[in-house]
C-alpha positions in Angstrom: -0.1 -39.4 -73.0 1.2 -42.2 -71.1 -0.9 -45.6 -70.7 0.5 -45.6 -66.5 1.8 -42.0 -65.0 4.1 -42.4 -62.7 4.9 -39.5 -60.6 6.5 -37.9 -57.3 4.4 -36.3 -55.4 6.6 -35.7 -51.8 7.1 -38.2 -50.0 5.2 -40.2 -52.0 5.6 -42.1 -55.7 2.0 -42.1 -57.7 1.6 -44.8 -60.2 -1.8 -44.4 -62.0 -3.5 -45.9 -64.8 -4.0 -43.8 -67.3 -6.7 -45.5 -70.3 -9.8 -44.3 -68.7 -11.7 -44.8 -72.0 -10.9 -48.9 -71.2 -11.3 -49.0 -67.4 -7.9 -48.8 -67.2 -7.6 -52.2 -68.6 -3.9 -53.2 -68.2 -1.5 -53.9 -70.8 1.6 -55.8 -70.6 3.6 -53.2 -70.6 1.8 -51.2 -67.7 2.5 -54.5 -65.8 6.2 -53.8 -66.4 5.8 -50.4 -65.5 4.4 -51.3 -62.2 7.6 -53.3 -61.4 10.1 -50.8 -63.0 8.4 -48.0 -60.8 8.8 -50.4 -57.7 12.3 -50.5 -58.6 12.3 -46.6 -58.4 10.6 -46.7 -54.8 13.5 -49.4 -53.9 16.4 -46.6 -55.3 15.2 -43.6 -53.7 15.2 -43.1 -49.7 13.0 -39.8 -50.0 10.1 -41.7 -51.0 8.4 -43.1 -48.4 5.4 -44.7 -50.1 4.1 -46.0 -53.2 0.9 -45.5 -54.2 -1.5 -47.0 -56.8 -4.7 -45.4 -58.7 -6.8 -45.3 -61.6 -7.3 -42.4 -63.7 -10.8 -41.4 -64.8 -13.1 -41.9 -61.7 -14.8 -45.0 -63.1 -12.3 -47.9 -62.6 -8.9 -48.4 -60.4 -8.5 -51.5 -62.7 -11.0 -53.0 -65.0 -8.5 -56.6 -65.2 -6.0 -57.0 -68.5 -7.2 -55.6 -71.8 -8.4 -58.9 -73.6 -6.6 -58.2 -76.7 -3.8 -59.6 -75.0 -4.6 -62.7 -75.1 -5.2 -63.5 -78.7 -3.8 -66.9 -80.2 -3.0 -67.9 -76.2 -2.8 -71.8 -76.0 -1.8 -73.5 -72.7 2.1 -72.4 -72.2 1.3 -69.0 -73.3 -1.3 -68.6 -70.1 1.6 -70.4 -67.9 3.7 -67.5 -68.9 1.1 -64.7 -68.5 0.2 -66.0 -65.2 4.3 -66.0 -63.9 4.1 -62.7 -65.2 1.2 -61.5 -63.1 3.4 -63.1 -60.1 6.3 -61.5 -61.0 4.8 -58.1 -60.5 3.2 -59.1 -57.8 5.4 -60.0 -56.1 8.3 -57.5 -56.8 4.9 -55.0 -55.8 5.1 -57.0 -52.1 8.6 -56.5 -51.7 8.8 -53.0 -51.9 10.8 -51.7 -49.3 8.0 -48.8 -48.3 4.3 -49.0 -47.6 2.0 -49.3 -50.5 -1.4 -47.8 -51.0 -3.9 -48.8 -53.5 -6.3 -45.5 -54.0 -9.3 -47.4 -55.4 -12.7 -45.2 -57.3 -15.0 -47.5 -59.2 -14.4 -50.9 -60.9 -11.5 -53.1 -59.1 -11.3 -56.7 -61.1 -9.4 -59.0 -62.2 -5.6 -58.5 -62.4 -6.3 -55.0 -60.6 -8.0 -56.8 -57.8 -4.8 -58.8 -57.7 -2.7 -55.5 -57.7 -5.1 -53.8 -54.7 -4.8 -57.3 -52.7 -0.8 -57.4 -52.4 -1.0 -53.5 -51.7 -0.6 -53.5 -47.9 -3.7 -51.2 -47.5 -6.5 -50.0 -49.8 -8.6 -46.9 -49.6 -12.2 -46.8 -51.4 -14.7 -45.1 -52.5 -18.6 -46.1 -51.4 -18.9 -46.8 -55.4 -16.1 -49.0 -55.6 -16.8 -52.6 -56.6 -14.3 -55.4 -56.3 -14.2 -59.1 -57.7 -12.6 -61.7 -60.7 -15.9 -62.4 -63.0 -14.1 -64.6 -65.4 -16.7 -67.8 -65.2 -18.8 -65.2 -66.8 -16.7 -63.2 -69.0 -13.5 -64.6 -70.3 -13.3 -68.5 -69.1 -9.6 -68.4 -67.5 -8.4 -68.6 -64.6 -6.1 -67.3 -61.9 -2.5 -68.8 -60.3 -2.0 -70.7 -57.1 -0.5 -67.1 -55.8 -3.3 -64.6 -56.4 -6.3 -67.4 -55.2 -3.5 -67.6 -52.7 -3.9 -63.5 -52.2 -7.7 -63.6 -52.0 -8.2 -66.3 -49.9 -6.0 -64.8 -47.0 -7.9 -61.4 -47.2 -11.7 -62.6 -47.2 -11.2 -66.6 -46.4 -12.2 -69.5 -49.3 -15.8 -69.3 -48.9 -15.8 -65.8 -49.5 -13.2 -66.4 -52.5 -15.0 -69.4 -53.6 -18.5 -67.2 -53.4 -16.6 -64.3 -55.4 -15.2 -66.8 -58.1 -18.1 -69.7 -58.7 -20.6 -66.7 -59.4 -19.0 -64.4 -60.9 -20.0 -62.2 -57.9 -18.5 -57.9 -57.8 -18.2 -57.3 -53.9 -20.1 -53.3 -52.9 -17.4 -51.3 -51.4 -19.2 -52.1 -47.9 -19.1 -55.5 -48.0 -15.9 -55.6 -49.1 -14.8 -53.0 -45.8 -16.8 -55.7 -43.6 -14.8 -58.4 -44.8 -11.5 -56.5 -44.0 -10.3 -56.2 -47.7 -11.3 -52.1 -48.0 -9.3 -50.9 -44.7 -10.7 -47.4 -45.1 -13.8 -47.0 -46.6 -15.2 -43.0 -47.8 -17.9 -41.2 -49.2 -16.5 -39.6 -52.8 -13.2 -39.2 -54.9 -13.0 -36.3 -52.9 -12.7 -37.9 -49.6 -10.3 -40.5 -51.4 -7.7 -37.7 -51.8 -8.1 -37.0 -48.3 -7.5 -40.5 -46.7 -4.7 -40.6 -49.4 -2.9 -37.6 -48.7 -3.3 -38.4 -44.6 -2.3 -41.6 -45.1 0.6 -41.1 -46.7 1.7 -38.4 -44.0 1.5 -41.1 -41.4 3.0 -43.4 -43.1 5.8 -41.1 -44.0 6.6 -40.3 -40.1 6.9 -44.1 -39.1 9.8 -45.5 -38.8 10.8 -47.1 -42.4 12.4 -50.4 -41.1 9.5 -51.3 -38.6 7.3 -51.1 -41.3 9.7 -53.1 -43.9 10.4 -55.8 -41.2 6.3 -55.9 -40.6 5.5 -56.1 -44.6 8.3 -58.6 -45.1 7.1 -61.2 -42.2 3.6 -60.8 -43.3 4.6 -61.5 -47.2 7.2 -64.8 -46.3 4.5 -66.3 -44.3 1.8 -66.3 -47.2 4.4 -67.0 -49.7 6.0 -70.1 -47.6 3.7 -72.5 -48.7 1.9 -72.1 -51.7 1.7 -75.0 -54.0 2.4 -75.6 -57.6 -0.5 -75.2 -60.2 0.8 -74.6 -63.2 -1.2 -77.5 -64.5 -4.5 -76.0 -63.3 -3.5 -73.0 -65.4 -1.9 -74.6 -68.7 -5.6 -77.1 -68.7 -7.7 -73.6 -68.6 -5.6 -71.6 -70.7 -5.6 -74.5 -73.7 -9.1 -74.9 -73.4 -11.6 -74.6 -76.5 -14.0 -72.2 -74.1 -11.3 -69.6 -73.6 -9.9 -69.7 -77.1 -13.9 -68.9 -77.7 -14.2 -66.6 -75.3 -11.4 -64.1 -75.9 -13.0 -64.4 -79.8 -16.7 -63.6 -78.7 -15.1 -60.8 -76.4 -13.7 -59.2 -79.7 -17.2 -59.5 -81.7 -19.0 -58.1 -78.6 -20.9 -61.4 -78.1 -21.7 -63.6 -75.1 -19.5 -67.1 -74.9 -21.6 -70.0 -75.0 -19.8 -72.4 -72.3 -18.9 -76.3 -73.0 -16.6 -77.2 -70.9 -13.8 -78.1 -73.3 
């Protein structure tokens, strides 16, 4: 079966990941296949909104599978990084509403995905954040700290990123990043399936003009860092990292 399902449902497109047995850990391809299924949403005026979700009940989006970044030296995370932005966002621009439908572990590059979404539904076990001072020793572009710190503000960011910290699903609804918060997957299909019938009765170009205003404005601005990201990537500690990662050992950090 397919790593990312992509599926009609109504009114509605339904993109999930589908590698359950990896936390849905995203490959480079499932990146593509977010964008190509934006592309779909873009070519079809019966759908009405795209939504996002993980397969499994454990995980939305457990951040990239690690594998993919074996033998990565500076350019190489440059080039992942643009990628990320690219699906981003082409995710964004989408000319209808997008919904991330999130159930369990939300990090990393899937926390990226569920922030450009324009609203995200979770369940009370849901758990959001980018652990990678503890885990993997890289870093993330200008454009998704960019993402974070306009939902929850740079202290929270800062908080979230300097310790390694995984926001509960309630703190995460108090700091406006959850905009519906509910019990159980079972509730999540509820909110899902009533939020995409609202959605679907609204008048499509109010809603493009509203998600196109709000994504110039943060875009406008954002300054250059591939630098930051080319210094990180190239660095001994990540090259070590993403090697300790495949042996199922801790990284020892030194700062090179």
């Amino acid at each position: 079966m397919s790593d990312l399902l992509v599926e009609r449902a109504g009114p509605a497109l339904h993109v999930t990941f589908n590698r359950p047995k990896a936390h849905n850990a995203l490959t480079f391809a499932m990146y593509e296949g977010v964008h190509d299924a934006c592309e779909t949403a873009d070519a079809d005026p019966d759908i009405r909104v795209l939504v996002l979700r993980g397969a499994g009940g454990k995980a939305f989006v457990s951040g990239t599978d690690i594998a993919q970044f074996e033998g990565f030296d500076g350019q190489d995370g440059v080039a992942y990084e643009k990628r990320i932005t690219r699906v981003l966002h082409r995710l964004e621009d989408t000319r209808v509403p997008t919904v991330a439908a999130v159930d369990g572990y939300c990090i990393g590059g899937g926390l990226a995905l569920a922030a450009v979404c324009d609203l995200r539904i979770a369940t009370a076990a849901s758990r959001f954040g980018v652990p990678i001072a503890r885990t993997l020793g890289n870093c993330l572009s200008m454009d998704t700290h960019a993402l974070l710190v306009g939902h929850i503000g740079p202290a929270r960011t800062l908080d979230m990123l300097l310790r390694a910290k995984l926001l509960d699903a309630g703190s995460a609804h108090a700091a406006g990043f959850v905009t519906q918060l509910v019990e159980d997957a079972a509730g999540l299909d509820t909110a899902v399936a009533d939020t995409v019938a609202e959605l679907a009765a609204n008048a499509p170009l109010s809603m493009w003009a509203a998600k196109q205003s709000v994504a110039r404005l943060r875009r406008a601005q954002l300054p250059e860092g591939d630098d930051i990201v080319s210094a990180v990537y190239a660095s001994a500690d990540f090259a070590a990292a993403v090697r300790s990662f495949a042996a199922k050992q801790r990284p020892t950090w030194t700062g090179t």
